[in-house]
C-alpha positions in Angstrom: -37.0 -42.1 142.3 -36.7 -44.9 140.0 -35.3 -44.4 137.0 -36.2 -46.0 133.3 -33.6 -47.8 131.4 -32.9 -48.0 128.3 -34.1 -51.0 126.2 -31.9 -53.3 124.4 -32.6 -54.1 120.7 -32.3 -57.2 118.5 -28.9 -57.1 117.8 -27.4 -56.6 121.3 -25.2 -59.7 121.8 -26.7 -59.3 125.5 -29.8 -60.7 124.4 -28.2 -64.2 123.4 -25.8 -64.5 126.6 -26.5 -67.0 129.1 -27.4 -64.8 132.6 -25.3 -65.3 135.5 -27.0 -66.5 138.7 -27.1 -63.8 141.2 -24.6 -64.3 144.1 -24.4 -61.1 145.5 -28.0 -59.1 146.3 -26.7 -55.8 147.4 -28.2 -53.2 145.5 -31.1 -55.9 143.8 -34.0 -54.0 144.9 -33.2 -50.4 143.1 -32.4 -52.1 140.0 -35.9 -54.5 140.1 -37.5 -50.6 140.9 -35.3 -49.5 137.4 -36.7 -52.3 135.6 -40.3 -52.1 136.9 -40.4 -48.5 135.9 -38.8 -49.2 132.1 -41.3 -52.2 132.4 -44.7 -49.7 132.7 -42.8 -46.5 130.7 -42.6 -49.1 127.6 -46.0 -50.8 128.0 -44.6 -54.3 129.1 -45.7 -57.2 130.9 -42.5 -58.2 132.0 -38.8 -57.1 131.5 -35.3 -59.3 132.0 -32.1 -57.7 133.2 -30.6 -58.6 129.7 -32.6 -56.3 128.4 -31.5 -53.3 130.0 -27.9 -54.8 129.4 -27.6 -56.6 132.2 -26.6 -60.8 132.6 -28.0 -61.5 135.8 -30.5 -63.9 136.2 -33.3 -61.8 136.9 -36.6 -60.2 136.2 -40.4 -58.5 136.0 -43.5 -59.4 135.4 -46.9 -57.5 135.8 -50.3 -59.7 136.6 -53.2 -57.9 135.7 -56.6 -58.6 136.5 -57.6 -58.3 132.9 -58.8 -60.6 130.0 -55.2 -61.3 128.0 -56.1 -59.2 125.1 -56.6 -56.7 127.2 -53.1 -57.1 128.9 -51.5 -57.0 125.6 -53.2 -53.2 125.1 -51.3 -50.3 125.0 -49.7 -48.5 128.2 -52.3 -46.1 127.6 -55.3 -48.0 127.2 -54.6 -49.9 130.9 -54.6 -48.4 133.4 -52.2 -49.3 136.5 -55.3 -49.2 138.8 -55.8 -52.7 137.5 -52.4 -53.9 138.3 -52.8 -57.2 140.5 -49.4 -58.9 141.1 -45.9 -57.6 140.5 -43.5 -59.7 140.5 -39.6 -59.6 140.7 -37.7 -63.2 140.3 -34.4 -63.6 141.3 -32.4 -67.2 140.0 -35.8 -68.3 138.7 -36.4 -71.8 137.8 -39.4 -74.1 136.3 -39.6 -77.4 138.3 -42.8 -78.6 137.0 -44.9 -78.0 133.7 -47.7 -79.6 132.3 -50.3 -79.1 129.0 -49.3 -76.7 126.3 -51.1 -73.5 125.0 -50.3 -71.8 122.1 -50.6 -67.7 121.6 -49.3 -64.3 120.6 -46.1 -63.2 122.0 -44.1 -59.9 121.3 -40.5 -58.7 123.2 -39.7 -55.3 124.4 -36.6 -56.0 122.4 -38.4 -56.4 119.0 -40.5 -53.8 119.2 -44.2 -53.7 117.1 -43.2 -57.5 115.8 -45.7 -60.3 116.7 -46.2 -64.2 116.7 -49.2 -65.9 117.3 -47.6 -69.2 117.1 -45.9 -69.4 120.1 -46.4 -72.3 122.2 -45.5 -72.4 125.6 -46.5 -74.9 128.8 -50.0 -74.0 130.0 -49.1 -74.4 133.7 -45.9 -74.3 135.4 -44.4 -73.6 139.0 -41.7 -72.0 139.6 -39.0 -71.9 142.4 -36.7 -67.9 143.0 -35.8 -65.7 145.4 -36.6 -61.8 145.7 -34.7 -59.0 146.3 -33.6 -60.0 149.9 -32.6 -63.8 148.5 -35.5 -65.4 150.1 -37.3 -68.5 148.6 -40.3 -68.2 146.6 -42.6 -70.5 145.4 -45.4 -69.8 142.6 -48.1 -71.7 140.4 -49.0 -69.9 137.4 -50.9 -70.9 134.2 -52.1 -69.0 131.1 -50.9 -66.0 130.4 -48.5 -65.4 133.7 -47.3 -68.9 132.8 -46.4 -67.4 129.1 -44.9 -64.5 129.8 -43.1 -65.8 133.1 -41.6 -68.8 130.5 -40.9 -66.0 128.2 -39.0 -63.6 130.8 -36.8 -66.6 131.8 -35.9 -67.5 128.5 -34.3 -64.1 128.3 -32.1 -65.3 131.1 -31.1 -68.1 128.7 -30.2 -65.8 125.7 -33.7 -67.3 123.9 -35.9 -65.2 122.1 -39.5 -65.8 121.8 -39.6 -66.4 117.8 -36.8 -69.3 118.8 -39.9 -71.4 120.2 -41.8 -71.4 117.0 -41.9 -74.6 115.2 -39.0 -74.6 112.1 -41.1 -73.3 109.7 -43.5 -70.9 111.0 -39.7 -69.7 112.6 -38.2 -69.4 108.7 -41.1 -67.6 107.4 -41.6 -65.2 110.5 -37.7 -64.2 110.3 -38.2 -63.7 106.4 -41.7 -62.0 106.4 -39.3 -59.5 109.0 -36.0 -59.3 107.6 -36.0 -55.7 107.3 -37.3 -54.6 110.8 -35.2 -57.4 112.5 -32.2 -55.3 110.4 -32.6 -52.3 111.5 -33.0 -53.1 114.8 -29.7 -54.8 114.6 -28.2 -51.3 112.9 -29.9 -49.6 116.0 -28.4 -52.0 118.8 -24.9 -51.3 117.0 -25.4 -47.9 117.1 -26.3 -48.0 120.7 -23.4 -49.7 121.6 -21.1 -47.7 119.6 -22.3 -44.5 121.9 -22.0 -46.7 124.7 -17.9 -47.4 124.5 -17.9 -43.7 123.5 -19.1 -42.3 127.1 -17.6 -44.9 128.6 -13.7 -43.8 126.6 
């Protein structure tokens, strides 16, 4: 039975390591189950192995057949019935992008904090492998597009509020100074536990 992960906070110097390319794919799929699991448990649209403390160049991400606001709703208030592609992307990569949109973006990471400044490419393709290393190829635009560009800049130690513009990005990390602290006293805290079980 898959098992849900614990979430990685602002603060975890995980979240700004580059991810390593995935050589070895023993073992892949049960962690993509993990992470699909910690994905719906949390309410996500898509999760990246550094966020469950992992640097490994992969990750989730949920298509549903839903208007985007919709998609953003609560766990509770969408149902999995409407659940049209999941997707797991090993080593992914952008090789094409084209127009820009620009729209609200929140992180499993930063929990209940919002931008709706983020711009991001309006269509992109992307080349990966799944859990068995075989090649994939994938057009996506609109929201997929978003929150597939916003998974793999996980893998790249980015966060989303990095994308805004200088200073929309000044006055989002002021107006959240606080939150975005204690988040970073909860990541240490984490971590601290961590070592401890680990002696």
């Amino acid at each position: 039975m898959a098992e849900v992960l614990p979430v990685r906070l602002y603060g975890d110097p995980v979240l700004r390591k580059k991810a390593r390319p995935v050589q070895d794919f023993s073992g892949l799929d049960e962690l993509a189950e993990n992470m699909v699991e910690t994905m719906f448990e949390y309410g996500g649209v898509g999760l990246a192995a550094p966020q469950v403390g992992l640097a490994t160049r992969l990750f989730v991400a949920a298509e549903y057949a839903l208007e985007e606001e919709e998609a953003e709703a609560d766990e509770e208030e969408r149902p999995k019935s409407v659940l049209k592609n999941l997707y797991v992307m090993v080593n992914p990569r952008i090789t094409y992008r084209e127009g820009t949109q620009v729209g609200t973006e929140g992180c499993l990471s930063i929990p209940g904090i919002y931008s709706d400044d983020v711009p991001r490419d309006l269509q992109i393709r992307v080349e990966y492998q799944d859990v068995t290393g075989q090649p994939h190829t994938l057009e996506a635009e609109g929201f997929l597009a978003r929150v597939i560009q916003h998974e793999l800049d996980h893998l790249e130690g980015v966060l989303f509020f990095d994308r805004l513009p200088p200073e929309l990005r000044r006055s989002f990390l002021d107006e959240h100074r606080d939150e975005l602290a204690e988040m970073q006293r909860q990541a240490k805290a984490f971590l601290r536990e961590l070592k401890a079980e680990q002696g």
